[in-house]
N, CA and C atoms of all chains as a GROMACS GRO file, in nm:
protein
  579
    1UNK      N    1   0.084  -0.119   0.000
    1UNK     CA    2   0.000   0.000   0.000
    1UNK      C    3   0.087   0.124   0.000
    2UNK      N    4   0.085   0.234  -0.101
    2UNK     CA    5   0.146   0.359  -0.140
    2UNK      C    6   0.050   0.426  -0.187
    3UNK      N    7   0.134   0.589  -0.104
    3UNK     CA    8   0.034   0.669  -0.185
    3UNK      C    9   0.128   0.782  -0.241
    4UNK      N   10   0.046   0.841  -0.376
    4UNK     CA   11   0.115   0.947  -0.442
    4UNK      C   12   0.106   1.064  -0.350
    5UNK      N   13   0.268   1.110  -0.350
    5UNK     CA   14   0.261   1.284  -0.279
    5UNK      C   15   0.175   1.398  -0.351
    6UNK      N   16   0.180   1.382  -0.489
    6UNK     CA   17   0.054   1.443  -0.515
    6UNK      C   18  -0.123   1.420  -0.425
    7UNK      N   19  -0.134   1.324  -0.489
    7UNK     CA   20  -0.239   1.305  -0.406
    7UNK      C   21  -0.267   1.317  -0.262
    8UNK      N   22  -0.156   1.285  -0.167
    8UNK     CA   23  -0.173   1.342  -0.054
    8UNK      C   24  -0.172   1.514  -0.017
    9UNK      N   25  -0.105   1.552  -0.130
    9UNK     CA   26  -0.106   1.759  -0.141
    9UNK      C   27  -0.277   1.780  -0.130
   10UNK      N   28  -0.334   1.687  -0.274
   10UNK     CA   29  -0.483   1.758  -0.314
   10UNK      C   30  -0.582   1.709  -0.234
   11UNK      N   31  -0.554   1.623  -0.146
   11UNK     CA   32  -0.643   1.599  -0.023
   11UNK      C   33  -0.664   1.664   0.123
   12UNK      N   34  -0.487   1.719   0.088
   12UNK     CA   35  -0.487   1.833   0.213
   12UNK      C   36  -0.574   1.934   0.191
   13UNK      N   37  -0.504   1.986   0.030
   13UNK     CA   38  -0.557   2.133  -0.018
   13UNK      C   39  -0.707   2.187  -0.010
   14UNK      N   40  -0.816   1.992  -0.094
   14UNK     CA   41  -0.928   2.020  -0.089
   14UNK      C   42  -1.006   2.035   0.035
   15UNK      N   43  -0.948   1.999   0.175
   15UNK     CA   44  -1.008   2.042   0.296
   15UNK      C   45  -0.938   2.155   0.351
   16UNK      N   46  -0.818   2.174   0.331
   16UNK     CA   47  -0.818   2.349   0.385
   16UNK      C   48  -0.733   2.439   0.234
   17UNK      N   49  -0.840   2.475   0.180
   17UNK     CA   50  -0.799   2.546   0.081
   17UNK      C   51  -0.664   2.629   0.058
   18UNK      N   52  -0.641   2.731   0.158
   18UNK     CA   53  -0.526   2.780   0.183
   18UNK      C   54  -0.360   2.765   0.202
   19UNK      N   55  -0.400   2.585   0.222
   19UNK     CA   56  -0.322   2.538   0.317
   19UNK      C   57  -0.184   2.550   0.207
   20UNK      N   58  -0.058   2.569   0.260
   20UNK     CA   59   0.051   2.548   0.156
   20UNK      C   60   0.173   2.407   0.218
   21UNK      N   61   0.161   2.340   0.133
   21UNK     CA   62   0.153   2.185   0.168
   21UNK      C   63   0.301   2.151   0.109
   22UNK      N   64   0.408   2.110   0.195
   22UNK     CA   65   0.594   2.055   0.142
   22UNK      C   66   0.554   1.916   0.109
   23UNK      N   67   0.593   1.851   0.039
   23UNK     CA   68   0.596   1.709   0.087
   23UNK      C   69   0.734   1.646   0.022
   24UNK      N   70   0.776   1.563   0.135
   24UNK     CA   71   0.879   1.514   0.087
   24UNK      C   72   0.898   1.361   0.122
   25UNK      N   73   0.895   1.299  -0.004
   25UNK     CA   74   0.877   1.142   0.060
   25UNK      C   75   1.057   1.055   0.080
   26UNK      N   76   1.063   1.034   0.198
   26UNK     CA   77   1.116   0.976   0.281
   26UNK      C   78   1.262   0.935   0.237
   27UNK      N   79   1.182   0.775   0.228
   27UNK     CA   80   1.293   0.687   0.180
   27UNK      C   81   1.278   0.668  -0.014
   28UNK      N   82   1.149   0.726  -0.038
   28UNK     CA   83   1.137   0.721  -0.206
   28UNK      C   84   1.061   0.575  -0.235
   29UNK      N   85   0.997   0.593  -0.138
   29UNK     CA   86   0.919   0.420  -0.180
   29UNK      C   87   0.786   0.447  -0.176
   30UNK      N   88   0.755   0.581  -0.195
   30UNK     CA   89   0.599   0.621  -0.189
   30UNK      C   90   0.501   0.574   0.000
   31UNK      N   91   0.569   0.560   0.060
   31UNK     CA   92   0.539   0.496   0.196
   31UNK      C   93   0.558   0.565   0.320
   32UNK      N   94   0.682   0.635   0.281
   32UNK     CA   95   0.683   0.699   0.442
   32UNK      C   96   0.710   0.854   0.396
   33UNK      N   97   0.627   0.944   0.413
   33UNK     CA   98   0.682   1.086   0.393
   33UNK      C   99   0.703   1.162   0.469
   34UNK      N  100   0.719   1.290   0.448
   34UNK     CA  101   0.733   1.392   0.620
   34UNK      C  102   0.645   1.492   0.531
   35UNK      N  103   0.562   1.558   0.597
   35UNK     CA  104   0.468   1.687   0.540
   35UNK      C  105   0.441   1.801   0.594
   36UNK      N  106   0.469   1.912   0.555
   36UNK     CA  107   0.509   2.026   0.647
   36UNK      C  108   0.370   2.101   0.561
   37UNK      N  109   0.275   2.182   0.680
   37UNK     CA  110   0.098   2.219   0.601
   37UNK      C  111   0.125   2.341   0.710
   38UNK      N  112   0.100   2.458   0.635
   38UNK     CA  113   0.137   2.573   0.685
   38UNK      C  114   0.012   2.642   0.627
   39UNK      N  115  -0.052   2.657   0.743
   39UNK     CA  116  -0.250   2.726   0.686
   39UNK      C  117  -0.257   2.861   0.780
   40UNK      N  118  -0.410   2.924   0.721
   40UNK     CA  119  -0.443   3.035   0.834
   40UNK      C  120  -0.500   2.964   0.938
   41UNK      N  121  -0.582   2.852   0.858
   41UNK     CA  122  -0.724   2.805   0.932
   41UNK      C  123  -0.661   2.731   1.077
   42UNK      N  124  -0.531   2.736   1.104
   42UNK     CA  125  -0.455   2.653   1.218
   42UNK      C  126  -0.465   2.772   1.338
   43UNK      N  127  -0.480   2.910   1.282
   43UNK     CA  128  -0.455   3.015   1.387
   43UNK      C  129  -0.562   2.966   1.501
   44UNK      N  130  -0.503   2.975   1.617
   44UNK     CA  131  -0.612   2.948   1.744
   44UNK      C  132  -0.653   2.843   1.774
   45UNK      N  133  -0.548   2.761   1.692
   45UNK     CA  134  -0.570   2.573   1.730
   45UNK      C  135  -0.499   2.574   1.771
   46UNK      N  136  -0.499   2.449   1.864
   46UNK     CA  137  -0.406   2.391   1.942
   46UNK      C  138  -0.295   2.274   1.843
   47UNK      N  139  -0.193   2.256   1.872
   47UNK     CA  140  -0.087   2.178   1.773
   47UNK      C  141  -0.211   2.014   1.781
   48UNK      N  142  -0.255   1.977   1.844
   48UNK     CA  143  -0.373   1.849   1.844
   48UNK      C  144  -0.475   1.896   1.761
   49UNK      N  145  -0.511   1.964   1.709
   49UNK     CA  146  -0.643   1.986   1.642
   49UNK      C  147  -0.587   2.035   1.521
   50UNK      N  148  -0.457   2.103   1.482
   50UNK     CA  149  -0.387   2.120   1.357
   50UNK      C  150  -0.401   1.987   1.290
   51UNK      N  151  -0.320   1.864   1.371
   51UNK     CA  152  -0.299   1.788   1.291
   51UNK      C  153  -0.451   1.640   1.277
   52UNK      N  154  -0.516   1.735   1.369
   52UNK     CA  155  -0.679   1.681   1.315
   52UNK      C  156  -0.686   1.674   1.207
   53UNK      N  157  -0.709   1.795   1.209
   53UNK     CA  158  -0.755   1.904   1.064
   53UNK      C  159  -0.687   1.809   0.958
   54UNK      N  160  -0.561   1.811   0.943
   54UNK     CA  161  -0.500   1.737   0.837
   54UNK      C  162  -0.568   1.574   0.870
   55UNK      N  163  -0.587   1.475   0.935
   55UNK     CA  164  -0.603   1.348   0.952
   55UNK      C  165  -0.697   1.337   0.890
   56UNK      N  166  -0.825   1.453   0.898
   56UNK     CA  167  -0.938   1.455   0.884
   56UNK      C  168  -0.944   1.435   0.736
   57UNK      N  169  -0.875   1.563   0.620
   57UNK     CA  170  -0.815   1.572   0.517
   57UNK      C  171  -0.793   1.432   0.451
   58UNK      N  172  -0.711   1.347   0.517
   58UNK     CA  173  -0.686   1.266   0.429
   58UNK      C  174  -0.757   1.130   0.459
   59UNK      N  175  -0.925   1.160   0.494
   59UNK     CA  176  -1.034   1.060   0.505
   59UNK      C  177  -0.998   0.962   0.563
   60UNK      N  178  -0.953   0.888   0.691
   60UNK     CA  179  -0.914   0.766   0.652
   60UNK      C  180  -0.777   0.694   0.631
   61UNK      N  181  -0.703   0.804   0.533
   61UNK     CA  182  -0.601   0.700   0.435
   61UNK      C  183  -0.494   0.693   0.570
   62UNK      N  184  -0.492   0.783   0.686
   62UNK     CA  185  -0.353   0.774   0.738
   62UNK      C  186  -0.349   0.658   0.870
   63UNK      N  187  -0.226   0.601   0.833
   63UNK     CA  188  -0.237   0.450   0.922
   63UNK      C  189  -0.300   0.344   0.869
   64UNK      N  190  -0.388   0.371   0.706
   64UNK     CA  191  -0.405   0.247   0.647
   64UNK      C  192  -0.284   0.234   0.514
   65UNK      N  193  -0.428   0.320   0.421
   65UNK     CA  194  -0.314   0.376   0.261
   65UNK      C  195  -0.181   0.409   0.320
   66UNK      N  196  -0.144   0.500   0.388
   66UNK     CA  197  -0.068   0.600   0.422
   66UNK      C  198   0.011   0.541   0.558
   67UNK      N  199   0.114   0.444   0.540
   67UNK     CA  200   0.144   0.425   0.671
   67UNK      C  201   0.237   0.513   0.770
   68UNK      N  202   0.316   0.598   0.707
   68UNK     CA  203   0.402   0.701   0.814
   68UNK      C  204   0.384   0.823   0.677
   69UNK      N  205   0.341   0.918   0.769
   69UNK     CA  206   0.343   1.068   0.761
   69UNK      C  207   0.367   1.136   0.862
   70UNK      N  208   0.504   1.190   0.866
   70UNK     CA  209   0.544   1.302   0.964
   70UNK      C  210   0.528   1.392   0.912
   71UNK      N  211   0.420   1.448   1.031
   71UNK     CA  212   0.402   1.586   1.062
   71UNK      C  213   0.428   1.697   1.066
   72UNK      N  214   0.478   1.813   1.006
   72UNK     CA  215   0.440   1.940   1.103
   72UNK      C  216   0.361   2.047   1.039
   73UNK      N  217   0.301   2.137   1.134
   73UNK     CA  218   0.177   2.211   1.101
   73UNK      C  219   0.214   2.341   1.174
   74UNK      N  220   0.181   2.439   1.080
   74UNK     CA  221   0.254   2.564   1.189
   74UNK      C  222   0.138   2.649   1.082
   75UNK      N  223   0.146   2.795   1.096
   75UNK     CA  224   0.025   2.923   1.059
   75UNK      C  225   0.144   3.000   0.991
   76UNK      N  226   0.103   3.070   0.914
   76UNK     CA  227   0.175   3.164   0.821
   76UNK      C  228   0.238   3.272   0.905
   77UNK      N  229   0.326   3.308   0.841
   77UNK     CA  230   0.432   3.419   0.898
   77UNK      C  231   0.342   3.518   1.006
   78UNK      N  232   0.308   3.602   0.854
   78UNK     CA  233   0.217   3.674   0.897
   78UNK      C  234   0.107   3.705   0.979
   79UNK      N  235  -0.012   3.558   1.005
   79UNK     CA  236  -0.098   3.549   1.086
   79UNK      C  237  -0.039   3.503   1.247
   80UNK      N  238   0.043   3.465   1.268
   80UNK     CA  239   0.130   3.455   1.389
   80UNK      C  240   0.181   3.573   1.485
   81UNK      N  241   0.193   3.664   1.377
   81UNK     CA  242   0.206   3.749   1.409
   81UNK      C  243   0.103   3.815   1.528
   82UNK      N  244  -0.035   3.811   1.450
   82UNK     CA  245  -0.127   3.922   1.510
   82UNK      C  246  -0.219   3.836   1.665
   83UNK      N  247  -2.730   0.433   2.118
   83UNK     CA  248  -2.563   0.412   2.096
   83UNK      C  249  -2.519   0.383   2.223
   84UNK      N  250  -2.486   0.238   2.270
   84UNK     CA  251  -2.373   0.181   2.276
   84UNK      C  252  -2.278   0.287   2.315
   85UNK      N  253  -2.190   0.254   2.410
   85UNK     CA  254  -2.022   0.332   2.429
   85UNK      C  255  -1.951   0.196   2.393
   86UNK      N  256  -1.848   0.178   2.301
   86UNK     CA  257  -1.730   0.124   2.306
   86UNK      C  258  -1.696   0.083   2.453
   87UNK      N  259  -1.747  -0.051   2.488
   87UNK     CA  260  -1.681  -0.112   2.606
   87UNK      C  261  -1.516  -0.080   2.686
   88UNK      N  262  -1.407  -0.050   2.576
   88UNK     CA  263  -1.298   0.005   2.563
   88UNK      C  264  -1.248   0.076   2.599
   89UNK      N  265  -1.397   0.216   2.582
   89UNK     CA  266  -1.328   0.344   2.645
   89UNK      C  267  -1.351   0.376   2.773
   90UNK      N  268  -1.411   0.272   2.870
   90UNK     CA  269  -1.430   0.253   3.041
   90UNK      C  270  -1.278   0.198   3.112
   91UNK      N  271  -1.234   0.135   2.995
   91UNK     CA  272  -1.077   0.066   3.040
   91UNK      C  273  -0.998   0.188   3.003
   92UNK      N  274  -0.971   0.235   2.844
   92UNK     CA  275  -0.847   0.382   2.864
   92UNK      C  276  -0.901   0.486   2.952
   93UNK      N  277  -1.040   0.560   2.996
   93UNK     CA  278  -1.083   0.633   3.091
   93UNK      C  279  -0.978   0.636   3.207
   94UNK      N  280  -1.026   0.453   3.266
   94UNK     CA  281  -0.948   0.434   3.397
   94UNK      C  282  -0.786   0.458   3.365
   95UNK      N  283  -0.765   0.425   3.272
   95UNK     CA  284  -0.579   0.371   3.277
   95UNK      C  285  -0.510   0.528   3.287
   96UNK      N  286  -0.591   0.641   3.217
   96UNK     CA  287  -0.558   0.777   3.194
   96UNK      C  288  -0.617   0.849   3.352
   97UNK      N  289  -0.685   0.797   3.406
   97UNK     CA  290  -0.683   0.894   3.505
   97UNK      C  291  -0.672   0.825   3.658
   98UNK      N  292  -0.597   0.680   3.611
   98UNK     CA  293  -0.533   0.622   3.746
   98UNK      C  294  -0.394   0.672   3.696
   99UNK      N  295  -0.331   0.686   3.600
   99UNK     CA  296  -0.165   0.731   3.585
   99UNK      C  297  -0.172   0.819   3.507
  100UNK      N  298  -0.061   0.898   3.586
  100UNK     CA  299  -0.048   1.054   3.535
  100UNK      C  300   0.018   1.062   3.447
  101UNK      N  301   0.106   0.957   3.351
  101UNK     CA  302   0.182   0.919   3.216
  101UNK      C  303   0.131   0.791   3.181
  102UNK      N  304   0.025   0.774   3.088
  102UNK     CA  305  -0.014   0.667   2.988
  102UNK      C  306   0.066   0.675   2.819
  103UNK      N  307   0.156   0.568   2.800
  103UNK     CA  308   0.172   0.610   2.634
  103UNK      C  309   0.122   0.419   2.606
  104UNK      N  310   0.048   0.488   2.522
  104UNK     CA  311  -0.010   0.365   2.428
  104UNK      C  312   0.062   0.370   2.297
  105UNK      N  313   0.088   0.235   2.283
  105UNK     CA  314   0.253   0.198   2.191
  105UNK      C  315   0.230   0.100   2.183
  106UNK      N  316   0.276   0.055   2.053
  106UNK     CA  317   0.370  -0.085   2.007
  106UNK      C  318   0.468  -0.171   2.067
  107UNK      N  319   0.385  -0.246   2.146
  107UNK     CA  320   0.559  -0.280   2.241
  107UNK      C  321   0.512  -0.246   2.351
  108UNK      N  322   0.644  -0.301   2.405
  108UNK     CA  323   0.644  -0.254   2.554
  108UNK      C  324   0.779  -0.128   2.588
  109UNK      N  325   0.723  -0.059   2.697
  109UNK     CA  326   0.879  -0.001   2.712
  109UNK      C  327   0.992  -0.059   2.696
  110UNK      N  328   1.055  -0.161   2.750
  110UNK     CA  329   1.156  -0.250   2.689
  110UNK      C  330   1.203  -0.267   2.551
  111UNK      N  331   1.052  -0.313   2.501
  111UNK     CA  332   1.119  -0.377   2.382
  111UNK      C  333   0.990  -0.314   2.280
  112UNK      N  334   1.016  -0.197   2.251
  112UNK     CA  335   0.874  -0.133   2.157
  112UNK      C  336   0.902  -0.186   2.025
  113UNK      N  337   0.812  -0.236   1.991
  113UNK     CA  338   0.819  -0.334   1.867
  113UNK      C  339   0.762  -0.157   1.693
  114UNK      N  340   0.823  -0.057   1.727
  114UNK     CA  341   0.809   0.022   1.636
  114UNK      C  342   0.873   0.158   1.612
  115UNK      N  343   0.930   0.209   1.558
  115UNK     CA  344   1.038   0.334   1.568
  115UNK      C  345   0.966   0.457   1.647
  116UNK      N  346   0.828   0.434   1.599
  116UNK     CA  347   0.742   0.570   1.623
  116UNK      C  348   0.733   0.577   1.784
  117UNK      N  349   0.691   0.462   1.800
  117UNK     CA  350   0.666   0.434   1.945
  117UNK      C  351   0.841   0.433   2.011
  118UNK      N  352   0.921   0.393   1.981
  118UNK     CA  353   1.051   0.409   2.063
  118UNK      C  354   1.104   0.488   2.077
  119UNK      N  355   1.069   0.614   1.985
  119UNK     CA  356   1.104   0.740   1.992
  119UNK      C  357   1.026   0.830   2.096
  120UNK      N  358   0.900   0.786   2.142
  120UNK     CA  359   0.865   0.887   2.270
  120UNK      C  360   0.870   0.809   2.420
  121UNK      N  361   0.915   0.684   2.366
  121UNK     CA  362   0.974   0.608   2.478
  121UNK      C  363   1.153   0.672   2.566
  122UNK      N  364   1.178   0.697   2.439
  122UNK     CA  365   1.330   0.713   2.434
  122UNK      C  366   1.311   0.894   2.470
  123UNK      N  367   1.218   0.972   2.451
  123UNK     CA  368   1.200   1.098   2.503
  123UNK      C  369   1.124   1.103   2.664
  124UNK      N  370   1.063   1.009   2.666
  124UNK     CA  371   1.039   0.979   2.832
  124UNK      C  372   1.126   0.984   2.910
  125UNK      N  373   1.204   0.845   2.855
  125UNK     CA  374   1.316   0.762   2.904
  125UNK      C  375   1.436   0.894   2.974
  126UNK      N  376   1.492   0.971   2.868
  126UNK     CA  377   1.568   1.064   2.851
  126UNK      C  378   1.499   1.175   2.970
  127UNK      N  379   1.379   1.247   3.019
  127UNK     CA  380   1.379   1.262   3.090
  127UNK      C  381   1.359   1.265   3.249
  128UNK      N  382   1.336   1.065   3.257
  128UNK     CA  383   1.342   1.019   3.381
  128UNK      C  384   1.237   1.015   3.404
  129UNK      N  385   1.072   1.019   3.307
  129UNK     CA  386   0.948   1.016   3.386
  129UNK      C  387   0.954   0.906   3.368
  130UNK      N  388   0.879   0.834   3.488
  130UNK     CA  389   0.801   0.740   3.502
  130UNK      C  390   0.653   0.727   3.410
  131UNK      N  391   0.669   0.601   3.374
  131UNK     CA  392   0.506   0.623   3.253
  131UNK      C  393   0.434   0.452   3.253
  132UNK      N  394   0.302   0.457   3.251
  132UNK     CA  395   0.267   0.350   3.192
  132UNK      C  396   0.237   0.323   3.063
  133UNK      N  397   0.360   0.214   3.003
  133UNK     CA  398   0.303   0.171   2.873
  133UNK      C  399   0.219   0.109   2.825
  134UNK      N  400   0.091   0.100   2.748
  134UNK     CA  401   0.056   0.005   2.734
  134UNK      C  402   0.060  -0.050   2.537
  135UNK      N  403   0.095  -0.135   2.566
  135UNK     CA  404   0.068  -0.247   2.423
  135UNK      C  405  -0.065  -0.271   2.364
  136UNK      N  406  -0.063  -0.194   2.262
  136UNK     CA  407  -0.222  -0.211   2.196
  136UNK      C  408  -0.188  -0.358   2.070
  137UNK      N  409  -0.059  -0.351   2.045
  137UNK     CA  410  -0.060  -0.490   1.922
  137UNK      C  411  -0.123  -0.583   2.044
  138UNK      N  412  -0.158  -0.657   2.190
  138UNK     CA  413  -0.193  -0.741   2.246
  138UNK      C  414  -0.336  -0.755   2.248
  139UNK      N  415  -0.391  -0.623   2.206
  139UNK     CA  416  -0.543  -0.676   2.222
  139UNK      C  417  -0.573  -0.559   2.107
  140UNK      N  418  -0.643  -0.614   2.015
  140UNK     CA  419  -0.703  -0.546   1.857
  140UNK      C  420  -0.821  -0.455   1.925
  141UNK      N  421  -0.867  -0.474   2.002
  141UNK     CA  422  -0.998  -0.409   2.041
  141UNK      C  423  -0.920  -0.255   2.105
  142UNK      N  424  -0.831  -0.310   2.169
  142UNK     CA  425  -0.762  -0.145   2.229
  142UNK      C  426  -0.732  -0.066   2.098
  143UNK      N  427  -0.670  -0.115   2.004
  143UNK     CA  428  -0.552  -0.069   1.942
  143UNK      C  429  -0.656   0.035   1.847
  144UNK      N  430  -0.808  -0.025   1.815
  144UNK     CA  431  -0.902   0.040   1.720
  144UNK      C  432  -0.964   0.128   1.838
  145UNK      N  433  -0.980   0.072   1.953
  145UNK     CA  434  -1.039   0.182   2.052
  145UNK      C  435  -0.966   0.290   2.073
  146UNK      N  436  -0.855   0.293   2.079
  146UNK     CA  437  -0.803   0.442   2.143
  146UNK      C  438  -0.806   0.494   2.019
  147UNK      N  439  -0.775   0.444   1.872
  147UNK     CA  440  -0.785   0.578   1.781
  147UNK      C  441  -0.914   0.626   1.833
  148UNK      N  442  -0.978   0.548   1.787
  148UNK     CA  443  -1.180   0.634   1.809
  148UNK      C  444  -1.174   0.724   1.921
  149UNK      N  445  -1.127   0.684   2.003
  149UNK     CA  446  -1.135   0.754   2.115
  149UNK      C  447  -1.092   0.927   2.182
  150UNK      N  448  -0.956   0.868   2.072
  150UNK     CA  449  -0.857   1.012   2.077
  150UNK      C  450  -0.905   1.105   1.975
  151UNK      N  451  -0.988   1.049   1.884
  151UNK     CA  452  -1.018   1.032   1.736
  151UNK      C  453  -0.852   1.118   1.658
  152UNK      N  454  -0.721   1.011   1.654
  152UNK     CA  455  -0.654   1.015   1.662
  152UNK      C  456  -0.577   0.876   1.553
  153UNK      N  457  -0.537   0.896   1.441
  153UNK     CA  458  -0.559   0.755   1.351
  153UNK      C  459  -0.434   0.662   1.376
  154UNK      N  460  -0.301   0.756   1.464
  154UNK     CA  461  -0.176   0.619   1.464
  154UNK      C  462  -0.166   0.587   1.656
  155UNK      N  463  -0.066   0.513   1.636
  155UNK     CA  464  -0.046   0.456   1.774
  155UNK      C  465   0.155   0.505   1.711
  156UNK      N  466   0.222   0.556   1.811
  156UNK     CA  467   0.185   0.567   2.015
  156UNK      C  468   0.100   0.720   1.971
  157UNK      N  469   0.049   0.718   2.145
  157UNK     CA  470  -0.036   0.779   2.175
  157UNK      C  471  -0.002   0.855   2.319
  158UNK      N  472   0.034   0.936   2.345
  158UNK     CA  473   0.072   1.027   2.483
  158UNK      C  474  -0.021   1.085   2.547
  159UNK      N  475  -0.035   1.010   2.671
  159UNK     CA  476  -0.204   1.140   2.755
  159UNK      C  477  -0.086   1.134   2.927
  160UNK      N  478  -0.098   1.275   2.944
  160UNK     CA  479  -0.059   1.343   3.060
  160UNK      C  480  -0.161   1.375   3.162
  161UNK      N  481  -0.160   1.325   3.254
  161UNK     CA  482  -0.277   1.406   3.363
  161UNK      C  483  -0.430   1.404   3.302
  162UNK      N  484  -0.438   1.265   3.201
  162UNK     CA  485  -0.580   1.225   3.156
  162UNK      C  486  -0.600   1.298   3.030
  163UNK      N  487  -0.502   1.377   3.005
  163UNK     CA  488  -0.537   1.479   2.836
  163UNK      C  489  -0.413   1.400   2.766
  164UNK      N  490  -0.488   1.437   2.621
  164UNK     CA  491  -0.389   1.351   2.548
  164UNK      C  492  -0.321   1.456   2.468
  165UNK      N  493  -0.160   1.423   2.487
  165UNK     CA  494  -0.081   1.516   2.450
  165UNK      C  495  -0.034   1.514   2.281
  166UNK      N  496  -0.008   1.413   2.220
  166UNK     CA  497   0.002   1.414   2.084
  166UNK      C  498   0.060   1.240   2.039
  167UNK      N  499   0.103   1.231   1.918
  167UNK     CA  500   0.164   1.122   1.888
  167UNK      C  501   0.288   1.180   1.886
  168UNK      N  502   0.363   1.089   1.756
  168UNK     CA  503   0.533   1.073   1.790
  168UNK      C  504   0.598   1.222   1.721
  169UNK      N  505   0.564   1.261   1.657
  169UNK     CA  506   0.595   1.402   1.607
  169UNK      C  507   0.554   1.515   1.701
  170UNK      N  508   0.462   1.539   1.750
  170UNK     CA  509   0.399   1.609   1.859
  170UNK      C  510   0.501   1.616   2.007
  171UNK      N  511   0.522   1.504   2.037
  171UNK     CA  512   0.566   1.499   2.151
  171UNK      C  513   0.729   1.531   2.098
  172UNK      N  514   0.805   1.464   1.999
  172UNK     CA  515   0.889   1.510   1.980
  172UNK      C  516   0.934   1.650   1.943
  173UNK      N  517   0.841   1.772   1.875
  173UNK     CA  518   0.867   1.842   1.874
  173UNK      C  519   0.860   1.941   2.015
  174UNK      N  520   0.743   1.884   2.105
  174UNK     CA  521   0.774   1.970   2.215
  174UNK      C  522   0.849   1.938   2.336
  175UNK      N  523   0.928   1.831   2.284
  175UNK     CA  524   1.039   1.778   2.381
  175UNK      C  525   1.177   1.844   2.352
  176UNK      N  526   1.185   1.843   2.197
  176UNK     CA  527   1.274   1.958   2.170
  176UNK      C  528   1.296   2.084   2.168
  177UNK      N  529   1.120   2.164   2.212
  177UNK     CA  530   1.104   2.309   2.254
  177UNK      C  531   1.118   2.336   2.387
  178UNK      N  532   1.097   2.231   2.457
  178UNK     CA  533   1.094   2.220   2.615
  178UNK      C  534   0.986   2.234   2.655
  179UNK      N  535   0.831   2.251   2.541
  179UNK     CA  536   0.709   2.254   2.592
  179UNK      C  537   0.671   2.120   2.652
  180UNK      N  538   0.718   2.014   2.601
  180UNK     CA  539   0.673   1.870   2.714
  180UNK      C  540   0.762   1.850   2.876
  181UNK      N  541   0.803   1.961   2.867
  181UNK     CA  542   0.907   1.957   3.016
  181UNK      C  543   0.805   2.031   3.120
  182UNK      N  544   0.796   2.162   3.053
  182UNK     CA  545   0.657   2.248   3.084
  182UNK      C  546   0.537   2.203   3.142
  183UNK      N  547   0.464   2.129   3.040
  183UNK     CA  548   0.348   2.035   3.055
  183UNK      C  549   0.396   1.976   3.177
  184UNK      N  550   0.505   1.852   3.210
  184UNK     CA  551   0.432   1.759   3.321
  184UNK      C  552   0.482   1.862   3.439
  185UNK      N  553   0.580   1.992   3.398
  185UNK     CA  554   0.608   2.029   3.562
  185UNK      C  555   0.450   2.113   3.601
  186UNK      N  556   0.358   2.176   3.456
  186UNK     CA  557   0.243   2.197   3.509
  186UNK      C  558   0.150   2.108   3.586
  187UNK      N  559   0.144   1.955   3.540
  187UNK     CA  560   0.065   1.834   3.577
  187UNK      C  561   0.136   1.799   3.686
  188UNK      N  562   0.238   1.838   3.772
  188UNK     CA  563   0.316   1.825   3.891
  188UNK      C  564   0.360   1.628   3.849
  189UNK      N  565   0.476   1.626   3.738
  189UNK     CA  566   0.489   1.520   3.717
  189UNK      C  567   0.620   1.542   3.745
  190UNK      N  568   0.678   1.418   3.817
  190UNK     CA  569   0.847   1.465   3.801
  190UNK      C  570   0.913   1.397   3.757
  191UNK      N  571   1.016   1.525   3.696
  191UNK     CA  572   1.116   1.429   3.584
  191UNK      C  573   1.264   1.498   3.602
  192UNK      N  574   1.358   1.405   3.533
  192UNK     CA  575   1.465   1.484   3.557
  192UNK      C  576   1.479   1.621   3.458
  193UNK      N  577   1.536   1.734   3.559
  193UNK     CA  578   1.586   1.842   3.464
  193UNK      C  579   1.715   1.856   3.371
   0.00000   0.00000   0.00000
């Protein structure tokens, strides 16, 4: 079971529109990636409900399709700010 | 609706011990990188924790996702709240926000 880094981008994207999504897969076996999702919609979440937000995103697939995706989730420069 | 029989057992286990990590494995011998890595960030700062092994019983291992609504295992709950998985905890072990946390939950660990 593999999944395309594309496809894991447009599953982020289509649940938080904004979101600007790194992905970089791992070892290159389509299996383990690291994903760095840098949104507004994270402002005033807690780092547990960021990476909801994303779990939520990818329906399902993570821990089945998707067996390792590391995390991180942080808010834009700018909105951090205020 | 039914409650998941399941979540009367993690309830208790999270708010009889003030460090629950639900993992692969046991502390000893964690049968998974993800899980040995917030073992090995425990470990490193001297808390005391209960592990528990969800590969031993399938019913845990699907219960605590639902529960945490949370989709991997390990799983970190402090003082009955659940603190994150293996990226989570690692990043705030390296900010010093998980040092923070248990000296707020009056947990002690080495400094």
């Amino acid at each position: 079971m593999a999944m395309d880094a594309a496809e894991i981008e447009r599953l982020i994207q289509d649940a938080i529109p904004d979101a600007r999504v790194t992905i970089e897969d791992l070892r290159g076996d389509g299996d383990h990636y690291a994903a760095l999702v840098v949104s507004g919609a994270f402002v005033g979440k807690s780092r547990v409900q960021q990476h909801q937000m994303v779990y939520g995103a990818l329906q399902g697939r993570m821990g089945t399709a998707l067996h390792a995706l590391a995390l991180t989730t942080g808010v834009p420069d700018a909105a951090s700010e205020i | 609706m039914n409650e998941n029989p399941v979540y009367a057992r993690i309830r208790q286990e999270i708010q009889e011990n003030p460090v629950v990590l639900f993992m692969k494995g046991s502390p000893m011998f964690p049968q998974c990188g993800f899980s040995a890595a917030v073992v090995q960030a425990l470990g490193t700062l001297g808390v005391k924790f209960k592990g528990i092994d969800v590969l031993s019983d399938p019913g845990l291992r699907d219960g605590i996702k639902q529960f945490t609504n949370w989709p991997t295992i390990p799983q970190l709950y402090v003082g009955g709240e659940f603190v994150g998985g293996c990226d989570i905890v690692r990043e705030m072990y390296a900010s010093g926000e998980l040092q923070q946390l248990l000296e707020q939950k009056g947990v002690a660990f080495a400094r």
